[in-house]
KOLDRENDREN-154218 format. One line per 4 residues: number of its first residue (from 1); for each residue x, y, z of N, C-alpha, C, O. Coordinates in steps of 0.05 Angstrom, whole numbers. Example, Ala and Ser with C-alpha at 12.3 -4.5 7.8 and 13.67 -1.06 7.14 Angstrom:
% residues 2
1 = 264:-114:156:246:-90:156:264:-66:156:285:-66:169 | 257:-45:142:273:-21:143:258:1:157:268:23:161
***
This chain:
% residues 257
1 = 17:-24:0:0:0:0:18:25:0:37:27:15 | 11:38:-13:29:63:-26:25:91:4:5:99:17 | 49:96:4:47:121:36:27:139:36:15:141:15 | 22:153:54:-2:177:52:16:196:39:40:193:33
5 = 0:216:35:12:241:22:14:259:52:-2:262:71 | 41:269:47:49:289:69:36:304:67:38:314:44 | 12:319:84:-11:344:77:2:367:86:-9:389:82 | 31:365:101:46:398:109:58:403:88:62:427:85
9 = 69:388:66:80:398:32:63:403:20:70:411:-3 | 36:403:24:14:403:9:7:446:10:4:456:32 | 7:458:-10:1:483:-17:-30:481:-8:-41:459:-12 | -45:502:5:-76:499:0:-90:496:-27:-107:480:-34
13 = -82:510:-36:-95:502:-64:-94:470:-78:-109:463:-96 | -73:452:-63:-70:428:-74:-95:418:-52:-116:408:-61 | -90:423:-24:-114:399:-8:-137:414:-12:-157:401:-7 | -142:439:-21:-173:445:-28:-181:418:-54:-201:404:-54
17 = -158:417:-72:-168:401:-97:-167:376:-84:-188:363:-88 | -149:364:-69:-144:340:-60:-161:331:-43:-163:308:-35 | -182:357:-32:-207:346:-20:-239:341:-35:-260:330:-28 | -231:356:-60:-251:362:-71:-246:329:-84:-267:316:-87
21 = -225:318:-91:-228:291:-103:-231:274:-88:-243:254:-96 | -221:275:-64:-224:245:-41:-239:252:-24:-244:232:-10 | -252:273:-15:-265:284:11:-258:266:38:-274:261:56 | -232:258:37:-218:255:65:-226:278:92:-233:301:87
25 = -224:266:116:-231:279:133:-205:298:146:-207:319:160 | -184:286:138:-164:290:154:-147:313:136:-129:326:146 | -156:316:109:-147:340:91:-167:365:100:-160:388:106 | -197:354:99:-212:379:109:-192:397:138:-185:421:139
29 = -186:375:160:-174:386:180:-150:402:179:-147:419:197 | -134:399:162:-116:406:146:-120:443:139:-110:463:148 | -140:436:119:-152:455:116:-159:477:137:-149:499:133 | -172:472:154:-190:485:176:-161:495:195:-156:519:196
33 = -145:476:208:-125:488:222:-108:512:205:-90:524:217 | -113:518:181:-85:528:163:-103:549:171:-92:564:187 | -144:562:162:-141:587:169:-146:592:194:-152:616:199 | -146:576:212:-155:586:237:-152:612:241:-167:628:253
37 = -123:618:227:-115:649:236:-135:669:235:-138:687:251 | -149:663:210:-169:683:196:-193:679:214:-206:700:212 | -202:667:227:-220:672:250:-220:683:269:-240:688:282 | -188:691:277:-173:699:304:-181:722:297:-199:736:306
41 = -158:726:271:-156:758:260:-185:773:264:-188:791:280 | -208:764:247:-235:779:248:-252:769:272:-276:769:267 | -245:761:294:-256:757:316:-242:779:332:-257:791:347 | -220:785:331:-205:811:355:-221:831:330:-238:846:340
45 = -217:834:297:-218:861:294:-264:867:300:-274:890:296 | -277:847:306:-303:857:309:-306:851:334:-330:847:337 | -291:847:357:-298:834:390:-319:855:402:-334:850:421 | -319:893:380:-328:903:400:-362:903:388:-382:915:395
49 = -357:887:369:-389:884:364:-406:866:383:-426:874:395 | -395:840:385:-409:827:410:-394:818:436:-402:802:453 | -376:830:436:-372:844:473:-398:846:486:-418:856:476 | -394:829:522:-418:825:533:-442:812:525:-463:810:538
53 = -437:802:500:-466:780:492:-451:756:489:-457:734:499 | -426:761:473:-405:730:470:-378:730:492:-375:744:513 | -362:711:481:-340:711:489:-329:702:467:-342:688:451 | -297:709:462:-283:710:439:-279:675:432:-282:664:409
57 = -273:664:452:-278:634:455:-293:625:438:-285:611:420 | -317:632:442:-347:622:425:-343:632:390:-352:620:370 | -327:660:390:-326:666:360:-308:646:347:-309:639:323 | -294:637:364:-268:627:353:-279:591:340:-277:578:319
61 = -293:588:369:-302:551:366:-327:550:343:-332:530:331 | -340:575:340:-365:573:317:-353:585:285:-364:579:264 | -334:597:286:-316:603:264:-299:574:255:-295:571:231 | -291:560:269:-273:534:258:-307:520:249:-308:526:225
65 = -323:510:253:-344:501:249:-349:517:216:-347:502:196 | -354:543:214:-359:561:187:-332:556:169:-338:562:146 | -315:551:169:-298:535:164:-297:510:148:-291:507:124 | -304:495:165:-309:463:151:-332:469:131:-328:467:106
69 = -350:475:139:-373:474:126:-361:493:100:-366:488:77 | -346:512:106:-353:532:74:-324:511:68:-315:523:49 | -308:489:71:-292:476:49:-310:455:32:-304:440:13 | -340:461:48:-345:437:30:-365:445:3:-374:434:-17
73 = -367:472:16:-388:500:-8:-371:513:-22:-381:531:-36 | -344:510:-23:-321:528:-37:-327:516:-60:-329:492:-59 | -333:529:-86:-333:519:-116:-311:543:-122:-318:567:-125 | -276:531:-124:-256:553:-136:-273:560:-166:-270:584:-170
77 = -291:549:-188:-292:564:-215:-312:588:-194:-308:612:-196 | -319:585:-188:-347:606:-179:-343:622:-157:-356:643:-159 | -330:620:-139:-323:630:-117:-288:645:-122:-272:637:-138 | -284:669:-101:-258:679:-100:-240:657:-90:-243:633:-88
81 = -221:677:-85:-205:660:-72:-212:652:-45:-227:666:-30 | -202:630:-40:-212:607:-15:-219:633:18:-239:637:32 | -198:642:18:-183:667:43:-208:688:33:-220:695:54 | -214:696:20:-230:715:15:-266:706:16:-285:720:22
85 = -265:685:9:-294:667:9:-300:663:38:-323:663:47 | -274:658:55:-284:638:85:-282:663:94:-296:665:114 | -269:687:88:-268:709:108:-295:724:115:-298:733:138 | -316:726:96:-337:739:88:-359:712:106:-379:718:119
89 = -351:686:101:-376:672:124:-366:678:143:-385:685:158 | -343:681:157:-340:683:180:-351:708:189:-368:704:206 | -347:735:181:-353:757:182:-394:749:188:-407:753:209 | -401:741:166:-430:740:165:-446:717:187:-469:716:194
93 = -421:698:196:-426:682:215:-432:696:251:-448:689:269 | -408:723:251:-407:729:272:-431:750:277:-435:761:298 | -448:754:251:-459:777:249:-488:766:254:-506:780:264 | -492:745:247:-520:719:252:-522:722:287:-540:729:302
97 = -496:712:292:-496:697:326:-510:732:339:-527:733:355 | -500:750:329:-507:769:344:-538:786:334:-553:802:345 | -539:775:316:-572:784:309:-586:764:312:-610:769:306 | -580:737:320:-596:719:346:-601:734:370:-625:734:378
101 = -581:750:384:-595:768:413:-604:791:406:-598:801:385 | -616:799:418:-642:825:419:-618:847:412:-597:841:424 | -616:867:398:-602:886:391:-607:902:422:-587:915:428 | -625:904:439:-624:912:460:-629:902:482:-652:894:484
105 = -611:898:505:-624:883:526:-648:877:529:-664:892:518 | -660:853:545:-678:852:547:-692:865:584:-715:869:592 | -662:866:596:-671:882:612:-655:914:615:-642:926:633 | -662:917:598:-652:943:586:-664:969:602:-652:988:612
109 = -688:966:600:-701:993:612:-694:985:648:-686:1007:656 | -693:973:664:-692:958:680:-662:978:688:-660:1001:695 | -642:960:682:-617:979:678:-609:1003:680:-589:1012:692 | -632:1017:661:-624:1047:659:-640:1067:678:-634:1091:681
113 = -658:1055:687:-670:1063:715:-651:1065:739:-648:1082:756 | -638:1038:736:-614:1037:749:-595:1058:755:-587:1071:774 | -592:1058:728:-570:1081:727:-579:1100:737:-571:1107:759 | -599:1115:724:-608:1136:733:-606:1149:768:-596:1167:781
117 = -623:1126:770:-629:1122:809:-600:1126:822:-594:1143:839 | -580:1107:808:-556:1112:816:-540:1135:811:-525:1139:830 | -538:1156:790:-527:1170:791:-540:1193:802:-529:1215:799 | -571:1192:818:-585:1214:827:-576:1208:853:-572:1227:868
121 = -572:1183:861:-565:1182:894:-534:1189:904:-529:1193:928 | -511:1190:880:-489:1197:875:-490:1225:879:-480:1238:897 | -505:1231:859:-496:1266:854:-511:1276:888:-496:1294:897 | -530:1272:903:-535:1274:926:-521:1275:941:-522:1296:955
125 = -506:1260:945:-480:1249:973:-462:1266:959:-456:1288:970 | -454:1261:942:-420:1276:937:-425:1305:930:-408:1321:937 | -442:1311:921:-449:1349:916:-433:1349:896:-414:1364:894 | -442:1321:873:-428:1345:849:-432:1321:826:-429:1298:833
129 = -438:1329:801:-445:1300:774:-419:1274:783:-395:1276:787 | -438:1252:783:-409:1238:786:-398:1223:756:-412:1224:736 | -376:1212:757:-366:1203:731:-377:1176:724:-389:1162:740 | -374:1172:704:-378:1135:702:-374:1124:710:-388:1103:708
133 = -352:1125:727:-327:1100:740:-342:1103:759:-362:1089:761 | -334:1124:781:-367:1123:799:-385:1109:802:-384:1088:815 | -409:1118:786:-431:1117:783:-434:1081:775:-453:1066:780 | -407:1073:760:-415:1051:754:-399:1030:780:-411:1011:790
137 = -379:1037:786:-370:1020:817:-397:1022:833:-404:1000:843 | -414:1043:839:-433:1045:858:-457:1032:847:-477:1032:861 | -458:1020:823:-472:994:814:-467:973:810:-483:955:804 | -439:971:814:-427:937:814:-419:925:790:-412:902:786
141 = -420:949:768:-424:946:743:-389:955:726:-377:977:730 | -380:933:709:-358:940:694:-368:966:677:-388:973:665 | -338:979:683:-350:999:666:-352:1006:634:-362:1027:626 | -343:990:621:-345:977:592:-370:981:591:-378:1003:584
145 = -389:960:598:-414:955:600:-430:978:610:-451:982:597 | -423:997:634:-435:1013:640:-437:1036:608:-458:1044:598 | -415:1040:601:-408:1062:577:-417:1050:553:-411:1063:534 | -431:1027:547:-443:1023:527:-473:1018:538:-489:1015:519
149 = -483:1015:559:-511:1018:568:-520:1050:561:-535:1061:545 | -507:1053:575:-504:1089:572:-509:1095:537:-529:1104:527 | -494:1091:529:-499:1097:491:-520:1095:480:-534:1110:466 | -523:1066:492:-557:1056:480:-584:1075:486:-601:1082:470
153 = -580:1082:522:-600:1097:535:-605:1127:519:-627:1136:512 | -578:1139:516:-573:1167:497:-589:1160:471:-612:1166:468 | -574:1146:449:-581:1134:426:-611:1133:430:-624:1144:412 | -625:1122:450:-664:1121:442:-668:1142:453:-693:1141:454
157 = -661:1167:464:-665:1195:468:-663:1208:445:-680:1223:437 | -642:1203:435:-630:1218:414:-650:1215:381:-654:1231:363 | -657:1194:387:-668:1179:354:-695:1193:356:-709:1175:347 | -712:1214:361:-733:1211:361:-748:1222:333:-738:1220:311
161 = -769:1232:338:-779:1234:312:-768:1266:309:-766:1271:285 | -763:1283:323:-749:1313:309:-717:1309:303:-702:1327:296 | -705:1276:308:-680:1277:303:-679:1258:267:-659:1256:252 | -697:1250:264:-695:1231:243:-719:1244:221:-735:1229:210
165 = -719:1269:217:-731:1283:199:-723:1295:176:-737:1304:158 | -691:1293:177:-672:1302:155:-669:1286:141:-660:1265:148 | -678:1293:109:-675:1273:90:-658:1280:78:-661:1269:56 | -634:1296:81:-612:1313:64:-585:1290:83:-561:1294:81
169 = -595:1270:97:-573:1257:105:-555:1263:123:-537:1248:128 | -557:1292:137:-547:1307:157:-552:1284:185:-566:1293:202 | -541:1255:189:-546:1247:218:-525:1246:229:-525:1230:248 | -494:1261:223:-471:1257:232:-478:1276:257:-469:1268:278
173 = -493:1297:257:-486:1316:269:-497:1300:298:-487:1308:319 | -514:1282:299:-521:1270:331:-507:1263:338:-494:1245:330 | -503:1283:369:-484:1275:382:-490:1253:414:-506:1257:431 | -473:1235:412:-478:1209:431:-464:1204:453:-469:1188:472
177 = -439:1226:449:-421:1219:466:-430:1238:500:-411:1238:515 | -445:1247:507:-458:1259:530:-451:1240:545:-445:1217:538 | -450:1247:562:-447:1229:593:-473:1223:599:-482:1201:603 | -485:1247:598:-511:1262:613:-539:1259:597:-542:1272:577
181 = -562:1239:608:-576:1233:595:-596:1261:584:-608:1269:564 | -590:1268:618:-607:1291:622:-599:1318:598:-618:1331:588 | -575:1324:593:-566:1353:582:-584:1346:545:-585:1364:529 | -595:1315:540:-609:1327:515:-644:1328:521:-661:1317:534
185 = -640:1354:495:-668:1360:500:-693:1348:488:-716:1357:490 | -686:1327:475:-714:1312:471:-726:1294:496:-748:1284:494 | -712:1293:518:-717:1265:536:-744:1268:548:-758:1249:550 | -753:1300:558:-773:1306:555:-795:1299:545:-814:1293:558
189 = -792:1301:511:-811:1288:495:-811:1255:490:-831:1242:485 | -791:1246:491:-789:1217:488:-805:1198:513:-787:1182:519 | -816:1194:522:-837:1184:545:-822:1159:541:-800:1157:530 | -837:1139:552:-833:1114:563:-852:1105:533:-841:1092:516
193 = -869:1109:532:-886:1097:510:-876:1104:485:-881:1091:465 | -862:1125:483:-853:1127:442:-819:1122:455:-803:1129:438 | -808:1115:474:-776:1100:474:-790:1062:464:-779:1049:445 | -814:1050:480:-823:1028:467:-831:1039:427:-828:1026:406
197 = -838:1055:430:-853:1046:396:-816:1052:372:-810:1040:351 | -800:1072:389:-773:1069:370:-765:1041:369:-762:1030:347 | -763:1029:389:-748:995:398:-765:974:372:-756:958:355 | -784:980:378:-803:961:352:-798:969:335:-793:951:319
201 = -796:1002:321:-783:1010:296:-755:999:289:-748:988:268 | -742:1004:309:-714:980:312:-712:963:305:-692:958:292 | -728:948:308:-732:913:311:-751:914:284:-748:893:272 | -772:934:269:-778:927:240:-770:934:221:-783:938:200
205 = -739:938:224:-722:938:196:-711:915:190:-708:897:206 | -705:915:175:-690:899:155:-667:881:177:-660:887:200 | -659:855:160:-638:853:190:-613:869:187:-604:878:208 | -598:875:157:-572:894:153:-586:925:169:-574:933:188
209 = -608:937:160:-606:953:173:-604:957:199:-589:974:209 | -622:941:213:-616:934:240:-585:941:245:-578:963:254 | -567:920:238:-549:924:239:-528:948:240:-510:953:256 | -536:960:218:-521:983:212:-529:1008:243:-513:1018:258
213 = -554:1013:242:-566:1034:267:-543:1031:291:-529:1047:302 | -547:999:292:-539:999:322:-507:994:320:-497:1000:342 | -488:987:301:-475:993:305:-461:1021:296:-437:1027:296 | -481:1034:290:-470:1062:286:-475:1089:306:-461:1109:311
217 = -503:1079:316:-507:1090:337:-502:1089:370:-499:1105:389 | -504:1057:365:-501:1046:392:-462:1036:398:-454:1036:421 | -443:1028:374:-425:1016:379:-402:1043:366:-377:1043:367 | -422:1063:353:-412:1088:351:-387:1086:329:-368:1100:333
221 = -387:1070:306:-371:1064:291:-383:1082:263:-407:1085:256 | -358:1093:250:-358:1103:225:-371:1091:208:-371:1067:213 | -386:1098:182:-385:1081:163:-373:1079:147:-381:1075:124 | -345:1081:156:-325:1065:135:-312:1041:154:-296:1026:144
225 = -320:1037:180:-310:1030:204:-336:1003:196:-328:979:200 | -363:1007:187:-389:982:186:-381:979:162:-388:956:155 | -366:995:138:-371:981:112:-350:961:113:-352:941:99 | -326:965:133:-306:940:126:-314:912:146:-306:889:141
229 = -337:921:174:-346:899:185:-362:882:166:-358:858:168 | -381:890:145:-405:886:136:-395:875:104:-410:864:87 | -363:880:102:-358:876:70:-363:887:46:-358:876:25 | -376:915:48:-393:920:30:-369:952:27:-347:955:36
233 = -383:969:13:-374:995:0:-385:1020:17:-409:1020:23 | -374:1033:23:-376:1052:48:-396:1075:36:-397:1095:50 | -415:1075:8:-432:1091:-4:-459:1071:-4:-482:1079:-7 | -450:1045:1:-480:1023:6:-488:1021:32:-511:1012:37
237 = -467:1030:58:-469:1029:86:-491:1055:85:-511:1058:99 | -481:1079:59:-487:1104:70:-517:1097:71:-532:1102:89 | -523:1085:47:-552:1078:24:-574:1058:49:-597:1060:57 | -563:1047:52:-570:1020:82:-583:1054:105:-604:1066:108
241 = -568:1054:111:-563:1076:142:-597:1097:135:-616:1095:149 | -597:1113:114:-616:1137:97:-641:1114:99:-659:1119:116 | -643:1089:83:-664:1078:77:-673:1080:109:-690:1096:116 | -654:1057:129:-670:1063:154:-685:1078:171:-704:1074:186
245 = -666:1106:161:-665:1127:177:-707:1131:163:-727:1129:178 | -707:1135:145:-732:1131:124:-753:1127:146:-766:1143:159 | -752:1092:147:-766:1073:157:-771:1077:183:-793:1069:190 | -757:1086:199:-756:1099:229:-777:1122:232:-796:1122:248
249 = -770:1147:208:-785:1167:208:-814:1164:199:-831:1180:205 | -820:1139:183:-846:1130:174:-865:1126:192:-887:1135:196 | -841:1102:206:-863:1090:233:-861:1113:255:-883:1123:260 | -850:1119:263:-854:1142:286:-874:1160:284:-887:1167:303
253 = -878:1173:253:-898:1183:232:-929:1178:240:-944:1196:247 | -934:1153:239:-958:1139:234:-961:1141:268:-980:1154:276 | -946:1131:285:-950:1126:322:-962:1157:324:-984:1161:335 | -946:1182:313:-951:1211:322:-983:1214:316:-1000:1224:331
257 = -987:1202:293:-1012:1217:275:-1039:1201:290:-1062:1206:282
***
């Protein structure tokens, strides 16, 4: 019986073909360990997309999985190159797991009461606004997590229906970075009942758009920063982002009237 073939002299391009003729198990593996890298790589460069819902662990063990599976959907006449084909499932893999969880806590409002309560009983005692670090030690709360609760809470202040009326595409100018839920002036108008009817406008877009809102609003990334998460062209992020923005002002539209 003639020796195995050494699979570490083997080029990828030979055990992609060398699997595509024998569908050996042990070339797929082959395979899968050579890109692991490329799972690593686009698992640190999007960690801050699902920070606090995953752990990098989980990107890593469900990316070798997207992996196997796309060596066995790789058609080289029809598909790019191999590195460029598995990079884009992985990317779209990590982007699934996280539009499986609610784009917003589910005890979200819960939380931000929290906060609130806490930084009113803060600013009480100490006689003066307290900081995050504060405010979030005196909730037990990392403050990572505290500073992106915080974004979200701003972000459904911010979105309301006199902020999403510009159809000239002017939404850079919202600003998110406040500490202070209180210093904007819609919070007033935003009640408890139209912060619920934005969250469902949220939740009835599209799933890319989805996407795009929250990480642009909520994870506060450029869109040239979502067009390289998303793979796409940083004038289709723009096109994605406007349509939403649309669909937001529609439904908010119809709740006013």
């Amino acid at each position: 019986m003639p020796p195995a073939d050494n699979l570490e002299d083997k080029t990828n391009e030979e055990l992609l073909e060398m699997y595509r003729q024998e569908g050996k198990l042990e070339v797929k593996q082959a395979l899968a360990l050579r890109h692991l890298y490329i799972v690593k790589t686009i698992a640190m460069q999007m960690r801050n997309i699902y920070a606090g819902t995953l752990q990098m662990e989980d990107i890593i063990n469900e990316g070798v999985i997207a992996i196997m599976k796309g060596i066995d959907r790789y058609d080289p006449e029809r598909d790019n190159k191999f590195e460029t084909f598995i990079s884009r499932r992985i990317r779209g893999m990590i982007i699934d797991l996280v539009r499986k969880n609610d784009w917003m806590p589910r005890d979200f409002r819960k939380q931000v009461k929290a906060m609130d309560e806490a930084r009113s009983a803060l600013d009480r005692s100490l006689g003066y606004t307290p900081s995050d670090e504060e405010t979030a030690e005196y909730m037990g709360m990392d403050v990572k997590k505290f500073k992106k609760l915080q974004r979200m809470s701003v972000m459904m202040n911010v979105l309301s229906l006199d902020m999403i009326t510009d159809d000239e595409g002017e939404h850079q100018s919202l600003q998110l970075s406040s500490g202070d839920p209180d210093s904007q002036p819609e919070k007033a108008f935003l009640k408890e009942e139209s912060r619920q009817v934005l969250a469902e406008a949220v939740n009835s877009l599209k799933e890319k758009e989805k996407m795009v809102i929250s990480l642009y609003y909520v994870e506060e990334l450029n869109m040239g920063q979502i067009a390289h998460i998303l793979n796409v062209s940083e004038p289709r992020i723009s096109q994605i982002h406007s349509a939403a923005i649309r669909k937001l002002k529609a439904y908010m539209s119809s709740y006013m009237t």
